[in-house]
Backbone bond lengths (Angstrom), bond angles and torsions (degrees), N, CA, C in turn:
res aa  C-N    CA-C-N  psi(-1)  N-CA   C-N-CA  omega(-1)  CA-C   N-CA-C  phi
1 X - - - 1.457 - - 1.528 108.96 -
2 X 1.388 121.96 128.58 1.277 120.38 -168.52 2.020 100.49 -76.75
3 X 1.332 106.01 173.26 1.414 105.70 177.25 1.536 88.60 -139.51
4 X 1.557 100.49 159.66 1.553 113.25 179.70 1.725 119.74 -39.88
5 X 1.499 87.83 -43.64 1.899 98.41 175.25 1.426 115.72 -25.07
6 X 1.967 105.21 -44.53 1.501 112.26 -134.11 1.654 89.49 -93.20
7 X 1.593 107.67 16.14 1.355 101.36 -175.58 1.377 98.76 -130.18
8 X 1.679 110.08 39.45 2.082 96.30 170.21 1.519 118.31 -58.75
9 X 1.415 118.83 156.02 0.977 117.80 178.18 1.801 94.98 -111.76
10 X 1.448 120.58 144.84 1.334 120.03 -179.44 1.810 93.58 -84.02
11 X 1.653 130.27 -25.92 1.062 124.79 -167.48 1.603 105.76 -76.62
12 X 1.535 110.66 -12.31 1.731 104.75 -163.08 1.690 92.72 -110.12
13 X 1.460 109.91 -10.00 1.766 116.81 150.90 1.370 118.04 -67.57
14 X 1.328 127.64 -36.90 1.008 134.61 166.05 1.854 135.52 -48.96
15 X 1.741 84.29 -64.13 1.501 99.79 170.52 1.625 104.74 -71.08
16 X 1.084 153.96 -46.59 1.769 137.05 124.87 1.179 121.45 40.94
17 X 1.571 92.15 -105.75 1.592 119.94 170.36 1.961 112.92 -32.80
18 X 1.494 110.24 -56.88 1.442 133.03 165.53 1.379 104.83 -29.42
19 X 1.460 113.99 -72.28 1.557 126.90 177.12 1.377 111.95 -51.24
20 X 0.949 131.87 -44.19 1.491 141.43 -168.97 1.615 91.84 -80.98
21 X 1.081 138.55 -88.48 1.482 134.51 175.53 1.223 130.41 -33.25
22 X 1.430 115.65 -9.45 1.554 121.86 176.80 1.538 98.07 -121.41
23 X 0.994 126.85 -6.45 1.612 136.00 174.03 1.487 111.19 62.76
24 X 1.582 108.08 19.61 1.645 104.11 -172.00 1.553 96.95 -155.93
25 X 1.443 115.41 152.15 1.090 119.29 174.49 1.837 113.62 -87.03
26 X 1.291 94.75 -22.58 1.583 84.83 157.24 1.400 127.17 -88.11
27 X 1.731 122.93 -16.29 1.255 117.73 179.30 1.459 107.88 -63.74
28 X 1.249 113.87 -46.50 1.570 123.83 178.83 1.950 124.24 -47.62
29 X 1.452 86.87 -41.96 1.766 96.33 166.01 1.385 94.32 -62.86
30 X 0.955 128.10 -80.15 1.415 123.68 -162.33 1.746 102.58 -28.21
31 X 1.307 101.58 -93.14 1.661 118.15 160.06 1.431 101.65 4.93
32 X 1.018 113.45 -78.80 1.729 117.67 -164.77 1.612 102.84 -81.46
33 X 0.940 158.16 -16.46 1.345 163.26 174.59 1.169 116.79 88.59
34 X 1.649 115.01 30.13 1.148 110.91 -173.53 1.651 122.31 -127.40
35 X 1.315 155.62 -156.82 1.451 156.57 -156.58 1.406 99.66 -108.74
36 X 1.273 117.30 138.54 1.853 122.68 -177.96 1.492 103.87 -65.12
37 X 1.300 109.81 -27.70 1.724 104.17 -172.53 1.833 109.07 -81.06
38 X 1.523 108.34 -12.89 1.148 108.86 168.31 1.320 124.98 -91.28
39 X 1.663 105.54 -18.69 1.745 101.39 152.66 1.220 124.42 -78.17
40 X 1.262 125.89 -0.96 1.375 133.81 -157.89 1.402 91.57 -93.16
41 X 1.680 109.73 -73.64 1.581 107.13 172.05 1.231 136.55 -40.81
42 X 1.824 120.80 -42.19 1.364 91.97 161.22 1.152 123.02 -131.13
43 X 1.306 114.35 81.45 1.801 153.86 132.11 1.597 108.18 -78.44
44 X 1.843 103.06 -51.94 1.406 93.93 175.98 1.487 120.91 -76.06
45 X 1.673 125.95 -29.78 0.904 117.88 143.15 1.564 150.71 2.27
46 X 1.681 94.27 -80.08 1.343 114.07 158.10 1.575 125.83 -64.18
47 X 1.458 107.57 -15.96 1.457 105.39 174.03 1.112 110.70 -66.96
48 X 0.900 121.28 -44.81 1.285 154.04 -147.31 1.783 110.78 -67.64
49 X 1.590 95.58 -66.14 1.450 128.76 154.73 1.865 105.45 -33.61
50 X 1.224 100.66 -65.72 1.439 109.37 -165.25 1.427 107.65 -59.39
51 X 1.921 112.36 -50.70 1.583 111.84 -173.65 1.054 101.48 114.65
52 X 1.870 140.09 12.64 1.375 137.25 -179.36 1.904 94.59 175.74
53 X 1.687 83.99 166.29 1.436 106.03 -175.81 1.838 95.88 -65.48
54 X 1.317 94.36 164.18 1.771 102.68 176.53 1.559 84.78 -129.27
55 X 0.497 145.21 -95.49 1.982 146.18 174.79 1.400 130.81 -53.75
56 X 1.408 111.44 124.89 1.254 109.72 158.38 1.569 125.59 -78.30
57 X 1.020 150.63 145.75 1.469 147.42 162.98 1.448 117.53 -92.41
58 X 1.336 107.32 94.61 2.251 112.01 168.44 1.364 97.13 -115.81
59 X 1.325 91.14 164.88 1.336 117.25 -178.49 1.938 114.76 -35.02
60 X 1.378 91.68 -44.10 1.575 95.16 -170.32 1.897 111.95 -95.89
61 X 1.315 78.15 32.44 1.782 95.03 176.76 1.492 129.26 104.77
62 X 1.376 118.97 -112.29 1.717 117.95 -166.14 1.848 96.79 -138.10
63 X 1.175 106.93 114.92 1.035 124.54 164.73 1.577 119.98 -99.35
64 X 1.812 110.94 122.20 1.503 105.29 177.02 1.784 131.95 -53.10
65 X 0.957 132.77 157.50 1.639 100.92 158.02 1.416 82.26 -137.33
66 X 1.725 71.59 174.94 2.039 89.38 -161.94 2.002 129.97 -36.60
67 X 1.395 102.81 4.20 1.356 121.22 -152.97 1.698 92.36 -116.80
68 X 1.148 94.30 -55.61 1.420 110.85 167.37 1.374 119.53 -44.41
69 X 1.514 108.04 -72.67 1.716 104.50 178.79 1.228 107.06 -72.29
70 X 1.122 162.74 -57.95 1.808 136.95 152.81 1.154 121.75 6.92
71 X 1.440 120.03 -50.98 1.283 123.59 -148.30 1.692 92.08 -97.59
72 X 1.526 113.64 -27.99 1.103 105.21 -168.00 1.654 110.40 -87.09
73 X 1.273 103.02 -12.73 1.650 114.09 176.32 1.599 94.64 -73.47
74 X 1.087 116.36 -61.05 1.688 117.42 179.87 1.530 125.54 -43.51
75 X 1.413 105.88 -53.24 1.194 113.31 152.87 1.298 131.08 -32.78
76 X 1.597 121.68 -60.06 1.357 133.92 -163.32 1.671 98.12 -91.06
77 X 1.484 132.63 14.00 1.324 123.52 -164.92 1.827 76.08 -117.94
78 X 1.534 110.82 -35.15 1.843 107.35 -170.73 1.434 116.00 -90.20
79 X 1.626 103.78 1.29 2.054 106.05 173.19 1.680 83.36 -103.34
80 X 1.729 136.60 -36.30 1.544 90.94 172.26 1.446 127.54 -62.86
81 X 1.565 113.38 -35.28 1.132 106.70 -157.64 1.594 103.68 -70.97
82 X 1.444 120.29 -28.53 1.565 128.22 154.95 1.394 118.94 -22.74
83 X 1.452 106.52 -69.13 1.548 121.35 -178.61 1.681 102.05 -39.26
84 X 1.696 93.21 -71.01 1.523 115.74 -166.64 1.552 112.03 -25.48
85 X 1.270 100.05 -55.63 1.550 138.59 -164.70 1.712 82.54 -54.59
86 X 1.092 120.43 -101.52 1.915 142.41 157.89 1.277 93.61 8.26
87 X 1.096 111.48 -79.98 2.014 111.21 -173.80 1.248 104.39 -61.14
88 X 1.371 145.61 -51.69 1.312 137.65 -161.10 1.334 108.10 -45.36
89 X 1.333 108.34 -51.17 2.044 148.47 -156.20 1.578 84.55 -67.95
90 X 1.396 113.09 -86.05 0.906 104.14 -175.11 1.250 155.61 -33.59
91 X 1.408 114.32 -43.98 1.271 152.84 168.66 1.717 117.79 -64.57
92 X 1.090 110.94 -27.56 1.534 122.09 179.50 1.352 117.18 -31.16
93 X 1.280 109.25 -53.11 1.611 124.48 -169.20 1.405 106.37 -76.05
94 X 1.120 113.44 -17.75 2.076 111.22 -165.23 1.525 100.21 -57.62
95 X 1.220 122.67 176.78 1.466 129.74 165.24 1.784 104.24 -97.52
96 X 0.892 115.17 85.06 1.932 107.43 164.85 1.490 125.27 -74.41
97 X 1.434 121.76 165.45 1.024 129.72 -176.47 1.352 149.51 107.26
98 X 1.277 131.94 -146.00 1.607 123.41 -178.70 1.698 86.13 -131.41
99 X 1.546 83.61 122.83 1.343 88.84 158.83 1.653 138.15 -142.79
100 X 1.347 144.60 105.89 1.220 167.08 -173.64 1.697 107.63 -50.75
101 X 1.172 99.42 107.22 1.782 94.10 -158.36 2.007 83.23 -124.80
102 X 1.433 110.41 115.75 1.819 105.05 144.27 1.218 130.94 -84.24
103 X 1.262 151.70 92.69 1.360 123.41 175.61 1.191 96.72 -159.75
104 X 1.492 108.71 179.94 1.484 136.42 -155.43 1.557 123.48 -69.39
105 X 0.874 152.99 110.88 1.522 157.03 -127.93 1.636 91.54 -68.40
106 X 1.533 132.94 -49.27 1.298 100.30 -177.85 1.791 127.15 -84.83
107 X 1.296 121.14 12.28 1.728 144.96 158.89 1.162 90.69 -50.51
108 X 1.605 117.68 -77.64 1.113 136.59 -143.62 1.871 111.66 -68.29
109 X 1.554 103.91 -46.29 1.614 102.57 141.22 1.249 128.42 -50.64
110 X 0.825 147.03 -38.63 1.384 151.01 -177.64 1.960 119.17 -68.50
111 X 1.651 89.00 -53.97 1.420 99.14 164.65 1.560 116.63 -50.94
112 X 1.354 112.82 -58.36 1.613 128.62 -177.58 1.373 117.48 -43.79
113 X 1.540 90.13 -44.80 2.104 101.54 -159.19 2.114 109.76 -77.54
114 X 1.821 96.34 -19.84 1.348 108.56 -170.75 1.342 98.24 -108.25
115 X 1.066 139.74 37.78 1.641 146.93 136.27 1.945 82.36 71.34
116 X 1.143 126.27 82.18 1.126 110.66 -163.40 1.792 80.68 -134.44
117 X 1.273 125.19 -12.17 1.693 137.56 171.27 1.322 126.43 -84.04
118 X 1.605 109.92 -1.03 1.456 116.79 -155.92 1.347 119.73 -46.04
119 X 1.361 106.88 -34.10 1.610 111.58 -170.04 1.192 114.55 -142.56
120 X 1.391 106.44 13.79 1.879 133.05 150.78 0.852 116.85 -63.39
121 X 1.978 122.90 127.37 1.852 104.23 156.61 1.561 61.29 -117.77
122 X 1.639 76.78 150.60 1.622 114.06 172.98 1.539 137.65 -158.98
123 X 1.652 132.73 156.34 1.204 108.84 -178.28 1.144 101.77 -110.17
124 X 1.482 109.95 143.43 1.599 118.50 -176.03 1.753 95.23 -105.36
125 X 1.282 109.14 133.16 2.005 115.45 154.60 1.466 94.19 -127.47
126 X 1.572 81.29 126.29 1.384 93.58 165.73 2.035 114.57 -101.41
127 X 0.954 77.96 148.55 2.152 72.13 167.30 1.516 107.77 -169.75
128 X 1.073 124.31 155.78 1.322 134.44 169.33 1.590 117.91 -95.86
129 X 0.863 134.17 45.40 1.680 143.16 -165.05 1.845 86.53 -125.63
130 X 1.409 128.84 70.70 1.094 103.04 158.71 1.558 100.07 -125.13
C-alpha cells in the first residue's frame, strides 16, 4: 500500500526551501510569481506528504519545527545534488584540461580570439621555426 511519502513532490521541496529563504509564506509567493493561497496549499500539501507540520506561524514570521528543519536539510542536500547533476550534464561536451599547444603565432590568435580555451588551462609556445 503506497503512503503519502511515496508521493514527494521535488516541486513542493522546492517551494519549501522558497518559504524558508524568504521567511514568509507571502515572501515566497512573491518570489515564485505566484498567489499566497497557492503557497499555502502546497506547504500543506507537503505537510501532509511528510506526516507533520514543517512551520510554526508567530507574529515575527515562520518558525521551523523539528520536522521542518529535517526536511529542510534534505531538501538542500537534493537541490545540490540537483545543481551537481545540471552542471555535470551540461558540461559534458566542453573540452577540459591541460593542454600543450606548438604552433605558429597567427593559430594561436585564432585559437584565443574564437573562445576555443574556454575551459582549457593550457601552455601555448609559440615559434616560427617550422
Amino acid at each position: 500500500m503506497a503512503r503519502a511519502i511515496d508521493h514527494l513532490d521535488w516541486d513542493d521541496l522546492k517551494l519549501f526551501l522558497t518559504v524558508v529563504r524568504c521567511k514568509s509564506v507571502t515572501g515566497a509567493a512573491r518570489e515564485l510569481k505566484v498567489s499566497h493561497s497557492t503557497v499555502s496549499r502546497r506547504l500543506a500539501r507537503l505537510e501532509y506528504t511528510v506526516g507533520g507540520a514543517l512551520v510554526e506561524r508567530n507574529p515575527d514570521g515562520l518558525l521551523l519545527t523539528p520536522a521542518g528543519l529535517i526536511t529542510m536539510r534534505r531538501a538542500e542536500e537534493i537541490e545540490n545534488g540537483v545543481n551537481a547533476l545540471r552542471s555535470d550534464v551540461s558540461n559534458r561536451d566542453e573540452i577540459r584540461g591541460t593542454v600543450r599547444l606548438a604552433t605558429m603565432e597567427g593559430i594561436a590568435h585564432f585559437i584565443s580570439q574564437n573562445g576555443l580555451w574556454n575551459s582549457v588551462s593550457g601552455i601555448l609556445i609559440l615559434t616560427s621555426n617550422w
